[in-house]
C-alpha positions in Angstrom: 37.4 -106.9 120.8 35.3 -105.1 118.0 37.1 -102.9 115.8 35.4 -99.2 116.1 34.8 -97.9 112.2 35.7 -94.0 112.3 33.7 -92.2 109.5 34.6 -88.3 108.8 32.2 -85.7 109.5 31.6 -83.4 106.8 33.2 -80.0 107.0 31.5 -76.6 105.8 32.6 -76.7 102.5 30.7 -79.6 101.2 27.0 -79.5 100.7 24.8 -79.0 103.5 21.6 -81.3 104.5 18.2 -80.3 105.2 16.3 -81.5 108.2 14.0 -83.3 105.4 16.5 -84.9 103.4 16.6 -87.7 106.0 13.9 -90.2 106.7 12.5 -88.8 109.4 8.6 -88.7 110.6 7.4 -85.4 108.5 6.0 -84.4 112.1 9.7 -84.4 113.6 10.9 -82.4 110.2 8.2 -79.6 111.2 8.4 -79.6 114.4 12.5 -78.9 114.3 11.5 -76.0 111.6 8.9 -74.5 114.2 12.1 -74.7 116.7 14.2 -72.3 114.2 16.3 -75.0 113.0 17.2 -74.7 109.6 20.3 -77.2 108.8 21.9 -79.9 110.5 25.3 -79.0 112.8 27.8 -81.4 111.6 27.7 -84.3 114.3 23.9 -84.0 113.4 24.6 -84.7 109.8 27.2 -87.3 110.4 24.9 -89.3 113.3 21.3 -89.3 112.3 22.3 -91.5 108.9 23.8 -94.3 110.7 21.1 -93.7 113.4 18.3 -94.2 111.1 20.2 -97.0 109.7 20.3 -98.9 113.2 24.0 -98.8 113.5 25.4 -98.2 117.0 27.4 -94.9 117.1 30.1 -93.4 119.4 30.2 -89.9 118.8 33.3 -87.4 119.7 30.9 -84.4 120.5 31.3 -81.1 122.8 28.3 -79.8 124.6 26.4 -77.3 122.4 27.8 -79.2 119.0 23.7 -80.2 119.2 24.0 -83.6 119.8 20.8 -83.8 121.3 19.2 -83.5 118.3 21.7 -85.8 116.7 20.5 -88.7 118.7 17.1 -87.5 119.8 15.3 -87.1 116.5 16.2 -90.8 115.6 15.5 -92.3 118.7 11.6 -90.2 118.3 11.6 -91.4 115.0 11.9 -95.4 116.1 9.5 -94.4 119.3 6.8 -93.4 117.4 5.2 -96.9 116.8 6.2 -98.0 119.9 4.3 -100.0 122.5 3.3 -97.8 125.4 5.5 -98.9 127.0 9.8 -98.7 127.8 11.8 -98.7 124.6 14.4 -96.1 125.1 16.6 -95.2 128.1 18.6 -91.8 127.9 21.2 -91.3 130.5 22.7 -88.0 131.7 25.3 -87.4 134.5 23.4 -84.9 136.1 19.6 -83.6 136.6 19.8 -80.7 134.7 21.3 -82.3 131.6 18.6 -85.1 132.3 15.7 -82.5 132.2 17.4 -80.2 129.0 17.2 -83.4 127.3 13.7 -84.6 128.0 12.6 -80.7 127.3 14.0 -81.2 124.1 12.7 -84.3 123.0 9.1 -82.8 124.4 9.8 -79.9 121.7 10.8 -82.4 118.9 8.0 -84.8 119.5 5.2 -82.2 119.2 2.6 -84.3 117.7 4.2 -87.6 117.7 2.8 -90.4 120.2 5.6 -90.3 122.3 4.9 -90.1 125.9 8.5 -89.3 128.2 9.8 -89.4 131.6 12.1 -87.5 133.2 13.6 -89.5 136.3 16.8 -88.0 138.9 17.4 -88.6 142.3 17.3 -85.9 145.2 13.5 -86.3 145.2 10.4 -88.9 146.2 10.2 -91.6 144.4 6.5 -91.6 144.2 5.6 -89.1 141.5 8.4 -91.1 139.0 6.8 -94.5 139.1 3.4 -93.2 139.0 4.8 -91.7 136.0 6.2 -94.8 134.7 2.9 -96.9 135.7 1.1 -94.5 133.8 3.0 -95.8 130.5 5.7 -94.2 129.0 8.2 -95.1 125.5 11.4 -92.7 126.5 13.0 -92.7 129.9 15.7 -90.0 130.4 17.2 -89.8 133.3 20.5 -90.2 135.9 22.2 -93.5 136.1 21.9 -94.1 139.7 18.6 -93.4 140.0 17.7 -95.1 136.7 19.6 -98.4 138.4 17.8 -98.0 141.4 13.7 -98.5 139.7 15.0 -100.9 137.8 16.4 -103.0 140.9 13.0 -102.3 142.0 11.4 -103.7 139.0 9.5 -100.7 138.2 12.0 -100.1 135.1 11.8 -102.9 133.2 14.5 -103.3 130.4 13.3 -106.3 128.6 11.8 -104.1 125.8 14.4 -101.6 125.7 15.2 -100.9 122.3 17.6 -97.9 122.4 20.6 -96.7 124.8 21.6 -93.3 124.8 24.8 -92.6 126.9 24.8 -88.5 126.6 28.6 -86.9 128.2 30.1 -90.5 128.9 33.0 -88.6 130.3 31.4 -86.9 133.2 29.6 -89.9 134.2 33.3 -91.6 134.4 34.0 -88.2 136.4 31.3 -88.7 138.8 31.9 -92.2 139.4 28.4 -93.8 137.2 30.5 -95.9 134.7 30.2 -98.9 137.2 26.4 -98.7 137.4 26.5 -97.8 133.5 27.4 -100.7 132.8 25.6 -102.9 135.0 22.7 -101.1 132.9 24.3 -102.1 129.4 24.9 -105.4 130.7 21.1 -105.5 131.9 19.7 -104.7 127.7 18.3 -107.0 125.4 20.8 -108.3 122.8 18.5 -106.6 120.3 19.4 -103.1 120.7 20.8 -100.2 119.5 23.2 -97.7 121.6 24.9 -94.0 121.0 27.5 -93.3 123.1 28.5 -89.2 122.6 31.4 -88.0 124.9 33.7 -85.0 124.7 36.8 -87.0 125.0 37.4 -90.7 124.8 39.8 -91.7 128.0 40.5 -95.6 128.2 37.8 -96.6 130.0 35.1 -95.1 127.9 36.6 -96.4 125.0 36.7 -100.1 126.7 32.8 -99.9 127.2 32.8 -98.8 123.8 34.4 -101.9 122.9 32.5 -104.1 124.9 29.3 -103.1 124.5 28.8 -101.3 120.9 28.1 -103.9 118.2 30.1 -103.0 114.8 29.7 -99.2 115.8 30.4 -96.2 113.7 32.8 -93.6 115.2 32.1 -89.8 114.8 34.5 -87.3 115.6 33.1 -83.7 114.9 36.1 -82.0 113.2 38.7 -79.4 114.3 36.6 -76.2 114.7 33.7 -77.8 116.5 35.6 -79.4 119.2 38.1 -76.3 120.1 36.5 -72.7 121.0 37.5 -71.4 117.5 34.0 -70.3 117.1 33.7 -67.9 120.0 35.5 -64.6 120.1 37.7 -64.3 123.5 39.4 -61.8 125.3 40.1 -60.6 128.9 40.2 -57.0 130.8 42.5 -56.2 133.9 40.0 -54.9 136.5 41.0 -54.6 139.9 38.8 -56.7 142.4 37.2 -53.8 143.5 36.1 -52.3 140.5 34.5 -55.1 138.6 31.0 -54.4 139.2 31.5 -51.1 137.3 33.5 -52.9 134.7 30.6 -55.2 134.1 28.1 -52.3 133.3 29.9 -50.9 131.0 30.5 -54.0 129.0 26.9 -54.8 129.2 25.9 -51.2 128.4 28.7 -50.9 125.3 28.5 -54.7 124.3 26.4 -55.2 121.0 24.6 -58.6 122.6 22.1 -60.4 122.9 21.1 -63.0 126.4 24.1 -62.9 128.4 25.6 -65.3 131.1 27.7 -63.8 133.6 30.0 -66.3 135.7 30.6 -65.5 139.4 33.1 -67.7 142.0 30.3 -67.9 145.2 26.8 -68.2 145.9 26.7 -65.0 147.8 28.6 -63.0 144.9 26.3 -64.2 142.4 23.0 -62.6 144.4 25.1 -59.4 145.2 26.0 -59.0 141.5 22.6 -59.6 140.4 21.3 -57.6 142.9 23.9 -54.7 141.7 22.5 -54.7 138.2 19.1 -54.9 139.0 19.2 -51.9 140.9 21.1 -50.3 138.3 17.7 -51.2 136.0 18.9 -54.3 134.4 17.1 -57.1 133.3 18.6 -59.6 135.8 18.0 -63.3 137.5 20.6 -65.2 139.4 20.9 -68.8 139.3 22.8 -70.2 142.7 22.9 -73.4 145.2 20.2 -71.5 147.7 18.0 -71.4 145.2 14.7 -74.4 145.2 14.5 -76.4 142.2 11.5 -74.5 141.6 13.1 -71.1 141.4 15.6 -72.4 139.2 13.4 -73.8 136.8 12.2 -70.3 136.9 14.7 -68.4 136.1 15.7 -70.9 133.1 11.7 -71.0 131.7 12.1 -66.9 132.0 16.0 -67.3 130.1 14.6 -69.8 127.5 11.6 -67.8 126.6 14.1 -64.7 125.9 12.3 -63.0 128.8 15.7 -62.3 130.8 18.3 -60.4 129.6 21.6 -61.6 131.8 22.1 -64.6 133.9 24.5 -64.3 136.8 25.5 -67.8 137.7 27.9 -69.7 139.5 29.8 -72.9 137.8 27.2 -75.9 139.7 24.0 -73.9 139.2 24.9 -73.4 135.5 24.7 -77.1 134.5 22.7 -78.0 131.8 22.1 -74.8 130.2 21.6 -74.9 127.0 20.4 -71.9 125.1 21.1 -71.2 121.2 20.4 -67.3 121.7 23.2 -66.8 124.4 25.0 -64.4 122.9 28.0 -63.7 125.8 30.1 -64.9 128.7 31.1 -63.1 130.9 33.8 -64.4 133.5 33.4 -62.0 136.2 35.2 -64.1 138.8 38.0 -66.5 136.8 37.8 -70.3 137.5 40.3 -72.2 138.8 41.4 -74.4 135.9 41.1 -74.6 131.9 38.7 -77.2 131.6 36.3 -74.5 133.9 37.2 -71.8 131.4 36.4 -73.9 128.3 33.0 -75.2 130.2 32.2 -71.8 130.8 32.6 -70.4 127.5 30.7 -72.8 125.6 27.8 -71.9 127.1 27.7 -69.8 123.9 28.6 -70.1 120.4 25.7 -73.0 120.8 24.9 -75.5 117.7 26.9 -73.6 115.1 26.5 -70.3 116.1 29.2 -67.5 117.2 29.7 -66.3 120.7 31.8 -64.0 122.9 33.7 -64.4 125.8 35.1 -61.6 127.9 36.7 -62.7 131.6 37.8 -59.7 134.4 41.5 -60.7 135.4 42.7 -59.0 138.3 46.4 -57.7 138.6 47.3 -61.1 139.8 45.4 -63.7 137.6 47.2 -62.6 134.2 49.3 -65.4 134.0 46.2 -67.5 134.6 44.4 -66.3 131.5 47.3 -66.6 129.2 47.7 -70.0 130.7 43.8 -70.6 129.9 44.9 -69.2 126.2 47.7 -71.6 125.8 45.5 -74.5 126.6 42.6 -73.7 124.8 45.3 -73.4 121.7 43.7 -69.7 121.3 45.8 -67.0 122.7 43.5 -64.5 124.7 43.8 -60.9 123.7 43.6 -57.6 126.6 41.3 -54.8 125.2 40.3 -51.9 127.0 37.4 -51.2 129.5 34.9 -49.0 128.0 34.9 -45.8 127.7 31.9 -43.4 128.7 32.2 -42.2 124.8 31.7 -46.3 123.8 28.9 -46.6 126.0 27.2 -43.3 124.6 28.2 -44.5 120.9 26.3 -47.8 121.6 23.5 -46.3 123.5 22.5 -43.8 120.6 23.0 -46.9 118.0 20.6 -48.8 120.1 18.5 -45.4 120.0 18.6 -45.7 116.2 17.7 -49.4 115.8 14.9 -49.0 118.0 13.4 -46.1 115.4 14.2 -48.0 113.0 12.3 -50.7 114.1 9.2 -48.6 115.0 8.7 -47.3 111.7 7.8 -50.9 110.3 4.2 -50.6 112.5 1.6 -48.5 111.7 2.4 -44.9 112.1 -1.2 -43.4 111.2 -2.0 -41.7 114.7 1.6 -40.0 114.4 1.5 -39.0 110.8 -1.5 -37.3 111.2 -0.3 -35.5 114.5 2.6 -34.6 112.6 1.0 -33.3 109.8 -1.5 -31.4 111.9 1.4 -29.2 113.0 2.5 -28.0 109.5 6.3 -28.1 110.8 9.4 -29.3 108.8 9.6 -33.0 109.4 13.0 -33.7 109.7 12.5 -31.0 112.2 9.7 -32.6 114.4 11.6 -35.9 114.1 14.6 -34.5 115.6 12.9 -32.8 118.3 11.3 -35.9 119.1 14.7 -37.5 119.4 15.7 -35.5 121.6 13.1 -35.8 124.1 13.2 -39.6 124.1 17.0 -39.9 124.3 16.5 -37.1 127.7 14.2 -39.5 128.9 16.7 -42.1 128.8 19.4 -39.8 129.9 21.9 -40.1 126.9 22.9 -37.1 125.6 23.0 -36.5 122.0 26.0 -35.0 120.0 29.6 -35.4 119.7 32.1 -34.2 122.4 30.3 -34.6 125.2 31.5 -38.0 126.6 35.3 -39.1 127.5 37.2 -41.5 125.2 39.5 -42.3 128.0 38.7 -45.3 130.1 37.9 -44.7 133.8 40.8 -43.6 135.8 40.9 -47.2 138.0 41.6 -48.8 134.6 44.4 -46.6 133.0 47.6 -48.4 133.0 49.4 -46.4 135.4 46.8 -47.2 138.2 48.2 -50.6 140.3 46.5 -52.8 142.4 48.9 -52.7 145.3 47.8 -55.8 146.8 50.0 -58.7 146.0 49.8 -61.0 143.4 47.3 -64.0 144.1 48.7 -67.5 145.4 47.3 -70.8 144.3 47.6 -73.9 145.8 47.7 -77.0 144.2 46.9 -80.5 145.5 47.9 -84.3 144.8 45.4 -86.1 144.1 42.6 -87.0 146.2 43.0 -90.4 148.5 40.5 -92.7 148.8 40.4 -95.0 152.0 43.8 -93.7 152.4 44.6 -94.5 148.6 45.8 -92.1 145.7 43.4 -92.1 143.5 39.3 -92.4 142.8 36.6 -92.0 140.4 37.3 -88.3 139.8 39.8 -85.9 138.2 43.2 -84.7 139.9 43.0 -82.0 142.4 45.5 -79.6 140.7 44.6 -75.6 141.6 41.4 -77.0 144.0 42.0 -74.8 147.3 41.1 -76.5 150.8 39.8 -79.6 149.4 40.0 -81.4 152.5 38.7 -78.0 154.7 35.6 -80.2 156.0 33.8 -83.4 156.3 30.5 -84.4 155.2 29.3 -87.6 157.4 27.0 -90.1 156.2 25.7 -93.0 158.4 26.0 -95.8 155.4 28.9 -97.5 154.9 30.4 -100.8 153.8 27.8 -103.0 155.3 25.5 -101.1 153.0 27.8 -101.9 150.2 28.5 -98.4 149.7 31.2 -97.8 147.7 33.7 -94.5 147.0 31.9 -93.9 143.7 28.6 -94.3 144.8 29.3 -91.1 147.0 30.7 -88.9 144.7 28.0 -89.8 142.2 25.4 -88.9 145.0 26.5 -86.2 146.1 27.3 -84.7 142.6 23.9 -85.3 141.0 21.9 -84.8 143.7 24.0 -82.0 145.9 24.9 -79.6 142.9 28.7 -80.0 143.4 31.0 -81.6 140.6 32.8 -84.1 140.9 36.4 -82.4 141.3 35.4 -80.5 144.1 35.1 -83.8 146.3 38.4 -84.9 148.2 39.1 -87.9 150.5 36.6 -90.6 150.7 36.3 -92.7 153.5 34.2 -95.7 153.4 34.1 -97.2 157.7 31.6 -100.5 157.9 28.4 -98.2 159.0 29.6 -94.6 158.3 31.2 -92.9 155.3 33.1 -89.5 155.3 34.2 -87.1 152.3 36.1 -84.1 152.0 35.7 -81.1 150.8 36.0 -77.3 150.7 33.5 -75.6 152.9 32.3 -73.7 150.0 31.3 -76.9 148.4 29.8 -78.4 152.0 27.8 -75.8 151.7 26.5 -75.8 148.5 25.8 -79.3 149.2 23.8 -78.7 152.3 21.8 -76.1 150.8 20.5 -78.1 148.1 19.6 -81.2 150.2 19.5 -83.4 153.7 19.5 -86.9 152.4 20.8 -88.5 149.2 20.1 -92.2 147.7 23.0 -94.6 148.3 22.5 -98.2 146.9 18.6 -98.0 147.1 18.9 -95.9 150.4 18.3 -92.9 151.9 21.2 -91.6 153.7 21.4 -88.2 155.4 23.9 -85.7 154.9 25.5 -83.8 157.4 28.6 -81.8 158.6 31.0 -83.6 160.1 32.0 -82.1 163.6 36.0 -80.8 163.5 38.6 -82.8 165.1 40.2 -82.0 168.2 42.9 -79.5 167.5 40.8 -77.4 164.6 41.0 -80.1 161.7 38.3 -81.0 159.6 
């Protein structure tokens, strides 16, 4: 086996790059300086080097380290005298990681002749290989799907130049590494592969090994790969109250875009709902929405025309914005690696973030147990007070003056002039009408710095403290074990069955389910259970809340080259699933 080469990554101290101290296409340079970047995160100063170069790289990266431009302005800069036609394949676990990426290379490649194509299952196949017939030199895309045109032989890879394996770890999750590397197995000798992943388990590393030629490892260090960089801490709130805990963060919060986590489908629209109505910029982002909507809500979030998100965990894949500012965890997930996830949807490429989660009477030994893992204990502050909120709105009040005296202020100066009062006067008076208008009343005294009585101390949620379950892990055919994570803290995995009528005589396998039904169904891959794999029909377990999200996103899913419908599973005799 090859030996992997680790090489450090440089820390903050030592001298910082410039996008244009590489040797990179002077169009790529100014189109990353149109995109506001202005240095290199590390794992993009450690990787584009050796990228240039044509080394192969394995790269030890979290999401929002900005890999993407670590590998992507490289793999643009070698595509630009391409033939028009397939020289680089980019795979992503899931569709929305598959279509941040290829919107990110479409931003980077402003100018360049670089045509790419986005390719996922859970839709026709028709528009994709028109798209490829058309001519294309980047391919990003999901690896079932990818393995599926080119067993069709519309994706050929004899001219494949490049391999990009983004999140290698959830594609081991969701069951891909199998067709992964019938893919790598499939290349050219002549090529070059990245391989980033946030952790390296043993069978990652083995591909690594058997697949990388001479590669260059490339760990981002300590602080990038732990949630030093985003400020945490947690509130008790009892269950009831945490709608009106949530506006008076957002109202007394100093932030910029915020994402707010919610547990369900139907709590996320209610929340958003809540806020809206309470004259909140607002969208939701949830399993009942169409692919169109969502691509809505995020065009509206990316151009900084929507001011909070309220998501739930599926629907918030692939979301990756540099000016979210906050997290909020208005429902708590079941396990650590949910929390982490969560939280580093901000603190993106370098920058810092804040997290703040709503723990009910009964979940405080969760969030110091989320502390404790994420090697960062969690500190409890207070709810805001109405005196916090009013501080924040009259700073807000200020700013925005502030602002308004940079444009031109002729029409006013003359008014004010006209009226041969005392300025400061006239400007005060004018303060006060505007801050009536927006209901906040000016002065001190006249707001409570006590929290809202529900949150004092002495008030108790009487309701007992909250039970989880936890669950071995999940059987396949009957077998511990399967292509997924252990089912430790997942409630009702097993609750229902989703039927499929393809099976072994298809040559379905376990894998090929979970993959399916994560990438195209919205669901990850820990919230599948039992997989059972009969000759013509295949069944899989899960929570109903996950059926559902399932169901709501799609009918049919592609199994080996097939469509297969999904359905629910009708209960046993004697009320099981």
């Amino acid at each position: 086996m090859r030996e992997i080469v680790s090489a450090p990554v440089r820390g903050p101290l030592d001298v910082r790059m410039e996008f244009s101290d590489y040797d990179l296409d002077p169009r790529l340079v100014e189109a990353v300086a149109a995109l506001g970047f202005e240095t290199p995160t590390p794992i993009q100063d450690a990787c584009i080097p050796p990228l240039l170069e044509g080394r192969d790289v394995l790269g030890g990266a979290r999401t929002g380290s900005g890999k993407t431009a670590a590998f992507g302005l490289p793999l643009l800069h070698a595509m630009r005298e391409h033939p028009k036609q397939v020289g680089a394949v980019v795979l992503a676990p899931t569709r929305e990681l598959a279509l941040q990426v290829t919107d990110a290379f479409r931003d980077f490649s402003k100018g360049l002749p670089v045509r790419i194509v986005c390719i996922y299952g859970g839709v026709p196949y028709h528009k994709q290989l028109d798209a490829l017939k058309r001519g294309a030199q980047v391919v990003v895309g999901t690896p079932g799907r990818v393995l599926d045109l080119v067993d069709r032989g519309a994706l050929p890879l004899d001219a494949v130049r490049w391999l990009v394996l983004d999140e290698a770890d959830e594609m081991l999750n969701m069951g891909f590494l199998e067709d992964v590397e019938r893919l790598l197995a499939g290349l050219p000798e002549e090529r070059q592969i990245a391989l980033f992943s946030a952790t390296m388990p043993d069978p990652i590393r083995a591909v690594a090994q058997r697949f990388l030629s001479d590669p260059v490892e490339l760990a981002v260090e300590g602080r990038a790969m732990t949630v030093d960089h985003i400020e945490q801490m947690w509130i008790r709130v009892p269950r009831r109250h945490k709608v009106d805990a949530l506006v008076r963060v957002l109202s007394a919060e100093p932030r910029g875009t915020t994402l707010v986590f919610v547990r369900t489908r139907k709590g996320c629209a209610e929340v958003a709902d809540e806020l809206a109505r309470r004259g909140l910029s607002v969208d939701a982002l949830h399993g009942d929405l169409s692919q169109s909507a969502r691509e809505r809500v995020l065009t509206r979030l990316r151009s900084r025309h929507l001011d909070i998100v309220a998501a739930t965990d599926v629907a918030a894949r692939g979301i990756d914005v540099a000016h979210i500012t906050h997290v909020i965890n208005f429902d708590l997930p079941d396990e650590a690696e949910g929390y982490t996830h969560r939280i580093g949807r901000t603190g993106r490429a370098g920058r810092e973030g804040v997290a703040i989660s709503f723990v009910t009477p009964g979940e405080q030994r969760k969030i110091k147990a989320f502390g404790r893992a994420t090697g960062s204990p969690i500190p409890q502050v207070n709810v805001p007070s109405d005196a916090a909120i009013q501080r924040r709105r009259t700073e807000a009040l200020a700013n925005s003056v502030r602002a308004a005296m940079s444009e031109d202020l002729q029409a006013e100066r003359a008014l004010i002039e006209s009226m041969d009062e005392d300025p400061v006067a006239l400007a005060a008076a004018a303060l006060r009408l505007v801050a009536a208008a927006q209901g906040l009343p000016l002065g001190e005294g006249e707001a409570s710095e006590e929290a809202p009585p529900w949150a004092r101390p002495r008030d108790r949620d009487r309701r007992g403290p909250e039970r989880s379950r936890s669950h071995p892990p999940r059987e396949v055919n009957g077998e511990r074990g399967g292509p997924s994570r252990p089912q430790e803290g997942f409630d009702d995995v097993n609750e229902v069955q989703l039927f499929l009528p393809a099976g072994k005589q298809q040559g379905v396998r376990p894998q090929d389910l979970v993959g399916a039904l994560a990438s195209e169904g919205g669901v990850s891959g820990s919230d599948i259970g039992r997989i059972d794999v009969k000759d013509r029909v295949s069944f899989v377990g899960m929570s109903r809340a996950a059926a559902e999200q399932v169901l709501s996103r799609v009918d049919q899913v592609q199994l080996r080259g097939r469509t297969a419908p999904v359905l629910l599973a009708r209960p046993r005799k004697g009320g099981g699933a």
